[in-house]
Structures are given as C-alpha cells and as structure tokens.
C-alpha positions as CSV (number, residue, x, y, z in Angstrom):
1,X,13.2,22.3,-5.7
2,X,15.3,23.6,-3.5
3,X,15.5,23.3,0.3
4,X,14.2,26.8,0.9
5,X,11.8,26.5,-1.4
6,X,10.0,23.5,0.2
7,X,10.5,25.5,3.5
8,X,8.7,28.2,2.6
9,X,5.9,26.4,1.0
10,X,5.4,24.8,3.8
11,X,5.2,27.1,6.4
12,X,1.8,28.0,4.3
13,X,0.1,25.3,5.1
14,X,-1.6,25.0,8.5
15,X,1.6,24.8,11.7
16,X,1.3,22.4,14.7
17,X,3.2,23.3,17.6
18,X,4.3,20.6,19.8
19,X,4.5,21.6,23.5
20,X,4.9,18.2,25.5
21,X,5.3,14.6,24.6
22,X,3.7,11.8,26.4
23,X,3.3,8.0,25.9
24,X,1.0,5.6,25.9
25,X,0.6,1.6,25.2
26,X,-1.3,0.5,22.2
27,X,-2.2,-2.2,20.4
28,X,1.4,-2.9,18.6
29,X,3.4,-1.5,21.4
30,X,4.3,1.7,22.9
31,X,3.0,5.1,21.4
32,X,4.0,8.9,21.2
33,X,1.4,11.3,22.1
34,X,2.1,14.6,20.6
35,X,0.3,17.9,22.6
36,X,0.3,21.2,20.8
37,X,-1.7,23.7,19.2
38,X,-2.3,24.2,15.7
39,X,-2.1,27.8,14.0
40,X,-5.4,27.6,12.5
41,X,-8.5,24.9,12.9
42,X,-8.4,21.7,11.1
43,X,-11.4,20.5,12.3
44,X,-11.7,18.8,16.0
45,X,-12.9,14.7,14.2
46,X,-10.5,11.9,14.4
47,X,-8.4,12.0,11.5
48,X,-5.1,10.1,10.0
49,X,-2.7,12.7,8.9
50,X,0.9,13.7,8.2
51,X,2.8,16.5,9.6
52,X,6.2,17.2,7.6
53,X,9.3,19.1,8.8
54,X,11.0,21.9,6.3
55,X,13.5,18.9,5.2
56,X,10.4,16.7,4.4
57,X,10.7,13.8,6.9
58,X,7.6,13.4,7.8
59,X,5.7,11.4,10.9
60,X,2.6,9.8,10.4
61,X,-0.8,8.8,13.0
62,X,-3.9,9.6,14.0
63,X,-5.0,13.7,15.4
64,X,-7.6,12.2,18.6
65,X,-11.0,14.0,18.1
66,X,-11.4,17.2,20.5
67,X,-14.6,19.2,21.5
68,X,-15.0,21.9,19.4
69,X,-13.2,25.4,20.4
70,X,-10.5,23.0,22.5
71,X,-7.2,24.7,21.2
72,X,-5.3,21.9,22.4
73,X,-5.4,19.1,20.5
74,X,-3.3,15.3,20.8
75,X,-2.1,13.1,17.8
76,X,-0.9,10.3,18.3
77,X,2.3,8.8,16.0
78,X,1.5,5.7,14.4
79,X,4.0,2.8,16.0
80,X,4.0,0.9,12.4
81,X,5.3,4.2,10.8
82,X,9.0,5.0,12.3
83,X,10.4,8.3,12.2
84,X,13.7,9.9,12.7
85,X,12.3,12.8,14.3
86,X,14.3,13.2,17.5
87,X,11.8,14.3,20.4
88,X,14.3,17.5,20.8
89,X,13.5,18.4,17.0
90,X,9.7,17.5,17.8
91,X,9.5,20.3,20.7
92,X,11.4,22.9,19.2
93,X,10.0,23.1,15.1
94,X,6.8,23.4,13.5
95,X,5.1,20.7,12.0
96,X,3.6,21.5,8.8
97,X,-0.3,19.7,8.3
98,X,-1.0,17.8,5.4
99,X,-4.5,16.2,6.6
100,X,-4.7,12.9,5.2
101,X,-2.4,14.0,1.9
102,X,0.9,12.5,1.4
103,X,4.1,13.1,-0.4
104,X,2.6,12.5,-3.6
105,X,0.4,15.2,-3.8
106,X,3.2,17.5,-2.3
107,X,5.5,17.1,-5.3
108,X,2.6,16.9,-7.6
109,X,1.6,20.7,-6.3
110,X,5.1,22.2,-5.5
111,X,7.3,21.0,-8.3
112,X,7.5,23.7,-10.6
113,X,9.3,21.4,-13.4
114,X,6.4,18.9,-13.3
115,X,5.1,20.4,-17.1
116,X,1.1,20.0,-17.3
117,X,-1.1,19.7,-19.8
118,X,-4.7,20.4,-20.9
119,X,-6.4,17.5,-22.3
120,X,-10.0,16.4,-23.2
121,X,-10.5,13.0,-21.8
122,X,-11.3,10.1,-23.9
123,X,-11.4,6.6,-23.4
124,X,-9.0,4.4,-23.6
125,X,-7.7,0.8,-23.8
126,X,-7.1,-1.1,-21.0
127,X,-6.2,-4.7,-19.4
128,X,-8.8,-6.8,-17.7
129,X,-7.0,-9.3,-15.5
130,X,-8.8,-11.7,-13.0
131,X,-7.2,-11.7,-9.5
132,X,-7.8,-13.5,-6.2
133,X,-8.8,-11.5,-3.0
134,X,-7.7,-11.8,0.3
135,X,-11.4,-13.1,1.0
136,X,-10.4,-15.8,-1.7
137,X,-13.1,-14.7,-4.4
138,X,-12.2,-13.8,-7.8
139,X,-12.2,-10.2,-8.9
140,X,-11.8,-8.3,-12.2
141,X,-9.1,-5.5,-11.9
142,X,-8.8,-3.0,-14.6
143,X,-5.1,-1.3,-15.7
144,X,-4.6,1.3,-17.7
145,X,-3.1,-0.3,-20.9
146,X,0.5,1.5,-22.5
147,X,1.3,1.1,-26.2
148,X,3.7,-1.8,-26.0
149,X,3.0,-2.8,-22.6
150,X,3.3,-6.7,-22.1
151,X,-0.2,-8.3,-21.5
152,X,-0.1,-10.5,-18.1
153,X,-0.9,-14.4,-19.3
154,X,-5.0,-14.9,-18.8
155,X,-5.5,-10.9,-19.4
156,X,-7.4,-9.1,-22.0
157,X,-7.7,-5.8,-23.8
158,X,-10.8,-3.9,-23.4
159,X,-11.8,-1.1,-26.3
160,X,-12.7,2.0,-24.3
161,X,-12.4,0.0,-20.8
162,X,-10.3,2.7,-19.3
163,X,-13.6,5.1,-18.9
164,X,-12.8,7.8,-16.4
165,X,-9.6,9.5,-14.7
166,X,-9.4,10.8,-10.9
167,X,-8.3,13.9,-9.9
168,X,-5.0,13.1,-8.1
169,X,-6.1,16.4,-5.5
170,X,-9.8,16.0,-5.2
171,X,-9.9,12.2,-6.5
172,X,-13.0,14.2,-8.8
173,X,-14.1,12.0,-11.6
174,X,-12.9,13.3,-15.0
175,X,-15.0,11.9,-17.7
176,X,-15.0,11.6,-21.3
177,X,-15.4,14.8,-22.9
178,X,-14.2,16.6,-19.6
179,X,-11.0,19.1,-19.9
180,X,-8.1,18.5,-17.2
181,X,-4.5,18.9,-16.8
182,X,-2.4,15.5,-17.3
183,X,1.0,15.4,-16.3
184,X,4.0,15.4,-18.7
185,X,6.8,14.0,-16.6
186,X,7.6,10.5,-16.8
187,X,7.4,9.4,-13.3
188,X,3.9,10.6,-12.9
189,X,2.9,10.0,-16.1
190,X,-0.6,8.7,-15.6
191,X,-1.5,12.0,-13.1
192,X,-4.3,13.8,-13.9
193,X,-5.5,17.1,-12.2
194,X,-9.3,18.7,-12.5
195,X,-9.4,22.0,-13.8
196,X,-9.8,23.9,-10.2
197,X,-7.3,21.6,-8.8
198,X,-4.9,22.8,-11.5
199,X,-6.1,26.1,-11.2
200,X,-6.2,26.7,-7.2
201,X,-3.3,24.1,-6.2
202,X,-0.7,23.2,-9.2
203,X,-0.5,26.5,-11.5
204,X,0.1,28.4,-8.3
205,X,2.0,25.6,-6.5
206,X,0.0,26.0,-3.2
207,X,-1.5,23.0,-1.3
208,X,-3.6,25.6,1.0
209,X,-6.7,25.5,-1.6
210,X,-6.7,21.4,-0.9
211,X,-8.3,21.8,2.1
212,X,-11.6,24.0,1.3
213,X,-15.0,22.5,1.4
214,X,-15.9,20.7,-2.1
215,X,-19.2,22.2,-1.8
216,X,-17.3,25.8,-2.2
217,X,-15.8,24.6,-5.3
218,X,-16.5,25.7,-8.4
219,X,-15.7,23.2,-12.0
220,X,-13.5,25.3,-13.3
C-alpha cells in the first residue's frame, strides 16, 4: 500500500478537526483535551476510539459524551497511550475516525494483496488447556489447533472443539455450514470475514460500511 493510497482511504472515513487543545489532570497524570468538530455525526455517547493521521500514527482515548445536535465535541487522549503527534500537527490536519476499530481491521480492509477466500465453515480441532485467572480460579481456554503445532504439557485435543469463527469486522458468529471469506496471507492466517463484511468492507477496500447499524444489515 502505498502512502497515497492510505491517504486517500482515509480521508473517507468520518474527519475530526481539531480547533484548540486544552489539558486536564487525570487519574495517571496530566491529559490532552482535544476540541473540534467532526465532518459528519458519530454519535454524541462516550466512546474509546482512534483517530489516525494519512501516515498512520495514530492517538488513542476516550470522545466525552455530548448532547445531541452539539457540533463541538471533546476527546480526550489516553495518558497510557503515547503519541508522537506534535500539538502543531494536531491543529493543523485532519484526524481520520476509526470508532473503537484499530489497525488490524485497517490492513485487513485496505490491503489489496491480502488474497481472500470463500469457505464453508466446519469444525475443527483444537487445544483445551487449563489456565489460572487473575481472580486465581481455574479456567478452560480453547486454541485453535495447527497441523503440527506443539501441544502445551497438561493440554488436550478436542475433535470438533473449535465450533465457530468471528467475523474479524462485525465479530458475527460464523457457524458450521455458514459461507465466509478466510484470509490467505500468512500473517493473518486465522482471519475470517462474514459474507457482508467481505462484500461491503474488504472486496471494495472501504471501512465506511463498518460503521452502519447491524440491524440495517443484510447476511449476505
């Protein structure tokens, strides 16, 4: 992908723009408050989110819950989540809006050498290991098993365990017998995307669709 390329898809997705910076104390120190206006609604609830510039660095935190109709909104960067983002470059770009989506999906929809490819789901095998929680209970925790893959000591391989996929857009449940799209590239190997997903978001290679209302989506 190249850097215009990323740019341009980008500037598709809804645009904050930053028109003052303020600060503020919070629990793990000091805070930036970003004010701006956003291109297009986003909804006016709390919400963690991600803005990106065109050269992908990214800032991460929480967009403060407005009345609805206010066109100025606040988001506040998270202090844990540090940033090269001069305030200079803050004040005079656009930050592009990914909600509560992260890098991960943005590759996984823009890439266009990320081959796809349509499978019926079946179950498969997979490891059953026994790990200890923070809470210090014992839990059951199910991986995907690999031909070949080593088998950690005290773990063992279920017949069919490995029941369901998620959508890596939607986080849709693709069952057996359902038809999705599972990715071919090594690093995402075990990415799977629901047929509107793949459809509205990854044939196209626009992230625009991720935002629309599930209850407007079709299952194909």
């Amino acid at each position: 992908m190249t850097p215009e390329y990323i740019a341009l898809k980008l500037s598709l997705l809804p645009q904050f723009r930053v028109e003052s910076i303020d600060y503020d104390l919070g629990k793990h120190g000091e805070v930036m408050i970003l004010i701006g206006t956003f291109s297009e609604s986003v909804g006016y609830e709390e919400q963690t989110v991600n803005f990106y510039l065109p050269d992908l660095r990214t800032i991460h935190g929480l967009l403060l819950e407005s009345p609805e109709g206010q066109k100025t909104r606040r988001f506040q960067h998270d202090a844990n989540w540090p940033t090269d983002i001069t305030e200079a470059e803050l004040l005079s770009r656009r930050l592009s809006y990914l909600g509560s989506y992260d890098a991960r999906h943005l590759d996984l929809a823009f890439d266009p050498d990320i081959n796809w490819e349509e499978r019926r789901f079946s179950s498969q095998k997979a490891i059953q290991s026994k790990v200890i929680g923070t809470d210090g209970l014992a839990y059951r925790k199910w991986t995907k098993y690999d031909d070949g893959a080593e088998i950690p000591e005290g773990s063992i391989i279920i017949a069919a365990g490995w029941d369901h996929e998620h959508c890596t857009f939607c986080s849709r449940h693709i069952d057996p017998g359902d038809i999705g799209y599972a990715s071919l590239d090594p690093y995402w190997k075990h990415e799977w995307s629901c047929m509107w997903c793949y459809n509205h978001i990854v044939k196209p290679h626009d992230l625009r669709p991720i935002f629309s209302p599930f209850e407007s989506r079709s299952t194909s």
